[in-house]
C-alpha angles and dihedrals in degrees: 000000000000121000116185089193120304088245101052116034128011113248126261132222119207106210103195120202122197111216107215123190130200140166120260104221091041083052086054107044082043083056099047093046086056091071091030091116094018129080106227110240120262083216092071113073118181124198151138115298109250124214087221087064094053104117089054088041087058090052099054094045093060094037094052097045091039089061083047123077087228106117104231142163114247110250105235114201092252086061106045085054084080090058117111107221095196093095096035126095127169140196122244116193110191086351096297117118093260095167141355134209123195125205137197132190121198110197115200136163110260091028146340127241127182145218140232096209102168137000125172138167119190111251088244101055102047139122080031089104095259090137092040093053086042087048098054092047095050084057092050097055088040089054084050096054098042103258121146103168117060120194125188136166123236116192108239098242103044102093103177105059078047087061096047099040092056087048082070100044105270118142146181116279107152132323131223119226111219100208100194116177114207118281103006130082120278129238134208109239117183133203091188121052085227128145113240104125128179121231097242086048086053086046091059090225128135141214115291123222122294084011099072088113098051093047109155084235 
């Protein structure tokens, strides 16, 4: 944190996002080899968000993120309606939303990437292979649609979606610095034309009133 004098000029926070890249196919055979010896358990079901279960999607977005130091700006209903749920899957154990995981294809002319925008377990239901089996199931739809590099943000200080991500073959390929000043909206700024993308930036959505400092960049 940088603080010019608390007389003069209001301080100013610097976020930093790492941009990780994998293959898709090396994220999928990592995941796979997760479960290798194991049975995956009956209890995790994973399938296709559906508009019908919303209001217990938006729940599980902000419960999941709240329990996370990732600043981030809490999903209304209203929101989550411009979502397009073709690239989101989620986990039920014992038919409750457990974990989320949120996709993105980019389609261009020479070639396609895709994006990780968004993955969350429930504090509660981890280390039960929730974001493995999500995981598996995001490089699965990325094969499908042609994809072969996968990028995703991690939030600096989150250590422990940094951990899980490079289980899976995501490195380090740039970062983009946040730079928020107290009490305006903050912008992205990168130093690195990278793909990374959040789910409320994809969105196209900014910060509401009284929330401009815990925006979901």
């Amino acid at each position: 944190m940088v603080s010019e004098g608390p007389d003069t000029h209001p301080s100013t926070t610097v976020r930093s996002y790492l941009i990780m890249k994998a293959e898709s196919k090396k994220a999928l055979k990592l995941a796979e080899e997760w479960w290798c010896d194991k049975e995956v358990p009956s209890y995790i079901k994973i399938q296709n968000f559906e508009m019908s279960d919303i209001e217990e999607f938006v729940s599980l977005y902000n419960r999941c993120f709240l329990a996370s130091p990732d600043p981030f700006c809490p999903l209304t209903p209203e929101q989550a309606t411009q979502l397009d749920p073709e690239g989101i899957f989620v986990a039920k154990l014992w038919g409750k939303l457990s974990g989320f995981i949120a996709c993105f294809v980019e389609k261009q002319s020479d070639s396609n990437y895709g994006e990780i925008t968004g993955i969350g377990v429930l504090p509660s239901r981890r280390r039960k292979g929730v974001a493995t089996a999500l995981i598996k199931r995001a490089s699965k739809y990325f094969l499908d649609s042609g994809v072969d590099e996968v990028y995703c943000e991690v939030y600096e200080e989150n250590i422990p979606s940094r951990l899980l991500i490079q289980a899976y073959g995501f490195v380090e390929v740039g970062r983009r610095d946040i730079p928020t000043q107290a009490g305006t909206p903050a912008e992205s700024v990168s130093s690195e034309e990278l793909p990374g993308g959040k789910i409320m930036r994809r969105l196209g959505l900014r910060p509401r009133t009284g929330c401009e400092t815990c925006r979901d960049i």
